[in-house]
C-alpha positions in Angstrom: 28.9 93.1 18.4 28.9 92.6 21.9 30.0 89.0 23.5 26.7 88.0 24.3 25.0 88.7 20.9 28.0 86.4 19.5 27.3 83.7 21.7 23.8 83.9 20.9 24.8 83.8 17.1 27.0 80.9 16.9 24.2 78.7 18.7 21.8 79.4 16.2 23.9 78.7 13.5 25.0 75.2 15.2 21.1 74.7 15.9 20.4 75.2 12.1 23.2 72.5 11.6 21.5 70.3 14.2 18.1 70.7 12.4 19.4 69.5 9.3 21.5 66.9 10.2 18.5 65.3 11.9 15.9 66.4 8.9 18.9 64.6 6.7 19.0 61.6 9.1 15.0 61.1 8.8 14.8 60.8 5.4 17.6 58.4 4.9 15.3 56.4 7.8 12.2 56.8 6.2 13.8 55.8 2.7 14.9 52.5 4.5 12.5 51.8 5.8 10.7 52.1 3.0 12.5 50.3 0.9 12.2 47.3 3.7 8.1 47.6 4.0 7.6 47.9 0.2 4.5 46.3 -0.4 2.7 44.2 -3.4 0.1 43.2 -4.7 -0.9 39.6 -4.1 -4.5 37.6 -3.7 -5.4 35.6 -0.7 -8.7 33.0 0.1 -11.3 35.0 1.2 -12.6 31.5 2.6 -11.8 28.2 2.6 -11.4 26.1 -0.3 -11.4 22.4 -0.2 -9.2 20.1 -2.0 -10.6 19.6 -5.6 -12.3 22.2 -5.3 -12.6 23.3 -10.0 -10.3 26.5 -10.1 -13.2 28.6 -11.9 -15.0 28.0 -8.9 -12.2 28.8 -6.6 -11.6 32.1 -8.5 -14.9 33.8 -6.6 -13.3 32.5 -3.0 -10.0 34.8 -4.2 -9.7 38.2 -3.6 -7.0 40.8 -4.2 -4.4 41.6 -1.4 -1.3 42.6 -0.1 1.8 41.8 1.7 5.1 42.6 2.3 7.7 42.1 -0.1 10.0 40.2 2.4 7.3 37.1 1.7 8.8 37.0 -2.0 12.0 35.4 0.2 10.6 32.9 1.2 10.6 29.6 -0.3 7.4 29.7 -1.7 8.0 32.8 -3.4 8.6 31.4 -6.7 5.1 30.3 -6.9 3.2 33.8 -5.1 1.3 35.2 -7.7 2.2 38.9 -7.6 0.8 41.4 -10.1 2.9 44.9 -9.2 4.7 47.3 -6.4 2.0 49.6 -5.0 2.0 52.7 -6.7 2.7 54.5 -3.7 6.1 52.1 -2.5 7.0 52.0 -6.6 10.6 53.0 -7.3 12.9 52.6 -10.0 14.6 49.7 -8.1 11.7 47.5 -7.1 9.6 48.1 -10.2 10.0 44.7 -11.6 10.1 42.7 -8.4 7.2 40.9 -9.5 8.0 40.6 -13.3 8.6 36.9 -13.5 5.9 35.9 -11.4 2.3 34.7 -12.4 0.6 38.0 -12.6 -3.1 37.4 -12.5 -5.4 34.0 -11.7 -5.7 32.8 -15.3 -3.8 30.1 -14.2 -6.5 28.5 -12.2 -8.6 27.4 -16.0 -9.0 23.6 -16.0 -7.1 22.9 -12.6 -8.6 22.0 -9.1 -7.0 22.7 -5.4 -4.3 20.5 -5.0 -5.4 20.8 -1.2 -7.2 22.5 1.4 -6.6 26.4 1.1 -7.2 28.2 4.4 -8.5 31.8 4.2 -6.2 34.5 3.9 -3.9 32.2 2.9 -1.3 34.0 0.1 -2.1 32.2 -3.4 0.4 30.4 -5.0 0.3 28.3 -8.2 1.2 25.2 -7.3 -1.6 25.6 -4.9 -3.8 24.1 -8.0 -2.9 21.1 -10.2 -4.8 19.4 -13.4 -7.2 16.9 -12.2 -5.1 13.9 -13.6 -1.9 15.7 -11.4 -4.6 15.0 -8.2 -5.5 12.0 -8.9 -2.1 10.3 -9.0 -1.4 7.5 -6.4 0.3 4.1 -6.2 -0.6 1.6 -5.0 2.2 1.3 -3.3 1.5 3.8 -1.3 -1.0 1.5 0.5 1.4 -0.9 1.3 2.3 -1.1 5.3 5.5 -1.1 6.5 7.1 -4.7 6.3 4.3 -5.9 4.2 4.2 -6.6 0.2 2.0 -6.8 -2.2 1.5 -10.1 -4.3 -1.0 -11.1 -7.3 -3.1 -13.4 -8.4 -5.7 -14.7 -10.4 -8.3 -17.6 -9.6 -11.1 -18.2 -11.2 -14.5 -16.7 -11.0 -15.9 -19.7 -9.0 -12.6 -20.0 -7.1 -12.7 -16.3 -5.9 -16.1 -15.9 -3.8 -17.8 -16.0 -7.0 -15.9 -12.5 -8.1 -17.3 -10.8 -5.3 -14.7 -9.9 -3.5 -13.4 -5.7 -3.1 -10.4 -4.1 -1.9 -9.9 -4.1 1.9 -11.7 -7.3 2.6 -10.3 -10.1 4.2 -9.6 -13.8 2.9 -8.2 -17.0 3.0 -6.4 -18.7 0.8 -6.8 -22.6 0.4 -4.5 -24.6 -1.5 -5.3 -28.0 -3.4 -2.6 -30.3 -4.9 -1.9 -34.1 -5.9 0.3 -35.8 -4.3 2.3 -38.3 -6.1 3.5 -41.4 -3.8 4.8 -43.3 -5.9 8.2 -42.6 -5.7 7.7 -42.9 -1.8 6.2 -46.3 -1.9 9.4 -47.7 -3.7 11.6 -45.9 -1.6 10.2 -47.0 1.8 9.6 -50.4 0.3 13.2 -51.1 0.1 14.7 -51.9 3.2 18.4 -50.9 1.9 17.2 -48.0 0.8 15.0 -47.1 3.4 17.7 -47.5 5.7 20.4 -45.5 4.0 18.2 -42.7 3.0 15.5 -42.0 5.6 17.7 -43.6 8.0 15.3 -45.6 10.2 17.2 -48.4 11.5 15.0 -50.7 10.4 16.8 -54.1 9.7 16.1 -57.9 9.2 15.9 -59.3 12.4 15.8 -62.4 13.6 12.4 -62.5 15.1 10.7 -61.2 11.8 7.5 -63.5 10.7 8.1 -65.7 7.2 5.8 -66.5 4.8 5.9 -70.4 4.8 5.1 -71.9 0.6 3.4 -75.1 -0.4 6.7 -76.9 0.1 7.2 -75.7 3.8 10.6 -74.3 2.9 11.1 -70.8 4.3 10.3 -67.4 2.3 11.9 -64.7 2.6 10.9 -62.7 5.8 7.9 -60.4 5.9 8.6 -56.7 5.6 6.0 -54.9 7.7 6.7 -51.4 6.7 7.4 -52.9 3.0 3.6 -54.3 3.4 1.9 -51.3 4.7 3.5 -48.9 2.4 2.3 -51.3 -0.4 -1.6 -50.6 0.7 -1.0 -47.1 -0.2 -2.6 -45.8 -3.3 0.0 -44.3 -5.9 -1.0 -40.4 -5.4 -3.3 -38.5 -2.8 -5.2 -35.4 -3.1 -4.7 -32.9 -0.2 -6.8 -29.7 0.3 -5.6 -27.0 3.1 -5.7 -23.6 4.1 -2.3 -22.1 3.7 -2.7 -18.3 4.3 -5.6 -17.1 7.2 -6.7 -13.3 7.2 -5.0 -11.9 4.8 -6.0 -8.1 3.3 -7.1 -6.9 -0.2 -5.2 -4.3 -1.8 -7.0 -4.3 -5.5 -9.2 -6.1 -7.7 -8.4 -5.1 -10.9 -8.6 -1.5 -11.3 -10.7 -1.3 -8.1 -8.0 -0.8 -4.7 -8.4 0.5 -1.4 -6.9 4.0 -2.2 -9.4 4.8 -4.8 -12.2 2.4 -4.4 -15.0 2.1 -7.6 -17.6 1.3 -5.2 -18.8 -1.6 -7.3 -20.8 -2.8 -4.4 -22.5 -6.4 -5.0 -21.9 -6.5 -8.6 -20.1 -9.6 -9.3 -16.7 -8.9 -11.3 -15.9 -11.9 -13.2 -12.4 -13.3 -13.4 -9.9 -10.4 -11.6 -6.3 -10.1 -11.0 -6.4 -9.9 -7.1 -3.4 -8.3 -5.3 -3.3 -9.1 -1.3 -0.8 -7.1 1.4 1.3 -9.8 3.1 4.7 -10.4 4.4 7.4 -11.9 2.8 7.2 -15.3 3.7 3.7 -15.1 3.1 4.4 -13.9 -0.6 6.5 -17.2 -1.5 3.9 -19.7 -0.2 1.1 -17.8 -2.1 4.0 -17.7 -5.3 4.6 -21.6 -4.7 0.7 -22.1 -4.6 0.0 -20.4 -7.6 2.7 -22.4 -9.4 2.3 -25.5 -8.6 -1.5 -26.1 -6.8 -4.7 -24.7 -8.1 -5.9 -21.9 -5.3 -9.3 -21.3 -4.1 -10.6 -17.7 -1.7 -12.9 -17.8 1.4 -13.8 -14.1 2.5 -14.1 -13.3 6.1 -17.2 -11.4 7.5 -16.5 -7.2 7.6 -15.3 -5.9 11.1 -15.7 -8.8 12.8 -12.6 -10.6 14.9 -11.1 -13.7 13.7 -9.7 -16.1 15.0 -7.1 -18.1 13.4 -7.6 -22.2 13.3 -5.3 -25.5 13.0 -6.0 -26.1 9.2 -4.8 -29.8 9.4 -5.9 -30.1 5.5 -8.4 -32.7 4.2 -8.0 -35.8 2.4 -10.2 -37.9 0.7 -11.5 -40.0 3.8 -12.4 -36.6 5.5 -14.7 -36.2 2.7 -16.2 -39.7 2.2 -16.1 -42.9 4.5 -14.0 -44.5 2.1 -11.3 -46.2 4.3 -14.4 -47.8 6.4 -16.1 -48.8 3.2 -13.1 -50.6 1.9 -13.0 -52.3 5.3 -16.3 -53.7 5.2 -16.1 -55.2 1.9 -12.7 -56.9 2.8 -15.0 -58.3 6.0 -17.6 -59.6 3.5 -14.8 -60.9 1.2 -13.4 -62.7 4.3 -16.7 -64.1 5.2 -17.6 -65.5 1.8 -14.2 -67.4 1.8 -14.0 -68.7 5.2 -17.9 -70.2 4.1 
């Protein structure tokens, strides 16, 4: 064998060793990559489905699909529903990768789309919830930040005539009896006036006296002591404590999920208004200890808050002015 038919020899043996080697080096590539781009079987929205949406109605928006097998990573993968490894990407290894999974969409029967489902979105089953698992709120969820809610219950004829609904707006009025008495005394006495209230109010010298039959002197005329005694024992006082305050609930009707009970009057109702904190004692100290009465607001309209000075009797009738004509008349019939 000549040198050259040698030479010639040993590069076709190293090329056959090339060949293979790279034929070798293929497959293993091919087999990992593979392995990475398995694929399953999955179902997807064919279109969208809206929140609520019954899941035997949702079944005919749902189609079968695939994807990668990477997506079982993900966080949501416990929830995919995955029926099977393509036949063609099935190997002894990845065979059962879907095992534990949901396997087909019988899990939709009696539930409804817990929310909106985009199509060719990748199915999973906590994508649908029983209809009581939807409807699920509280009401606290309604309740703005630094706000609180607080309850309630007037009367029908206290409370707009039980026509008030979640997110109107009200005021709240307050009406008490005042009892004096215990005032009266206390200012009367010019000891204790002086070392309780503190007024600096003394005897002095320059006071009036009362001067008897005998012309002796009396003692001297207490001014205060005198006016405080025209004063009746107690006083009733109406005012507005709370302006513009929201509605969270009447009852079982609220804001989140409203009943839509229109102008159907609704009797005697626990109400439950959004307020602050300070606003929650005086409606709690109201409640307790006055008798409370609601005036609603007109709908999407601005308001604008007022002085609520409160009202008392002589703001109602002309008593004080009647009382001092018929002291006038009195006067008149004895001076005749």
């Amino acid at each position: 064998m000549g040198r050259r038919t040698l030479v010639l020899f040993i590069a076709l043996v190293l090329a056959g060793v090339s060949a293979v080697s790279v034929y070798l080096w293929l497959n293993n590539v091919e087999d990992d990559a593979a392995a990475r781009f398995t694929e399953v079987k999955v179902f997807r929205a064919s279109q969208f489905i809206d929140v609520g949406t019954e899941g035997e109605i949702a079944r005919d928006f749902i189609v079968e699909s695939t994807a990668l097998a990477t997506v079982l990573e993900l966080d949501t993968a416990n929830s995919i529903v995955c029926s099977g490894v393509l036949e063609r990407d099935r190997t002894s290894e990845n065979q059962d990768v879907c095992d534990l999974k949901e396997q087909n969409l019988n899990f939709l029967n009696e539930k409804v789309a817990a929310g909106p489902i985009s199509a060719g979105q990748i199915i999973t089953t906590d994508m649908f919830v029983t209809a009581a698992e939807l409807n699920t709120v509280f009401l606290s969820e309604d309740i703005a930040q630094g706000k609180v809610a607080i309850s309630f219950r007037p009367g029908e004829d206290s409370a707009v005539g039980g026509f008030i609904r979640p997110g109107d707006r009200i005021n709240l009025l307050a009406s008490a009896s005042i009892q004096l008495s215990q005032i009266v005394d206390l200012v009367s006495d010019p000891d204790l006036r002086d070392l309780i209230i503190d007024l600096g109010i003394g005897q002095q010298d320059d006071e009036p006296t009362g001067v008897g039959e005998g012309g002796g002197d009396e003692e001297p005329i207490d001014p205060i002591a005198a006016f405080v005694a025209t004063l009746p024992p107690q006083l009733q006082f109406t005012q507005t404590v709370l302006q513009d305050i929201e509605v969270l609930a009447v009852g079982p009707d609220t804001r989140l999920a409203p009943l839509g009970t229109g102008l159907e009057p609704q009797g005697t109702q626990i109400i439950v208004v959004e307020v602050t904190s300070e606003q929650a004692e005086l409606i709690e100290f109201a409640q307790q200890y006055t008798s409370v009465a609601l005036t609603l607001l007109p709908k999407d309209v601005p308001y604008t808050q007022f002085d609520a000075r409160g009202v008392l009797v002589d703001d109602l009738f002309d008593l004080l002015d009647r009382i001092e004509e018929q002291l006038q008349q009195v006067g008149a019939q004895l001076g005749s």
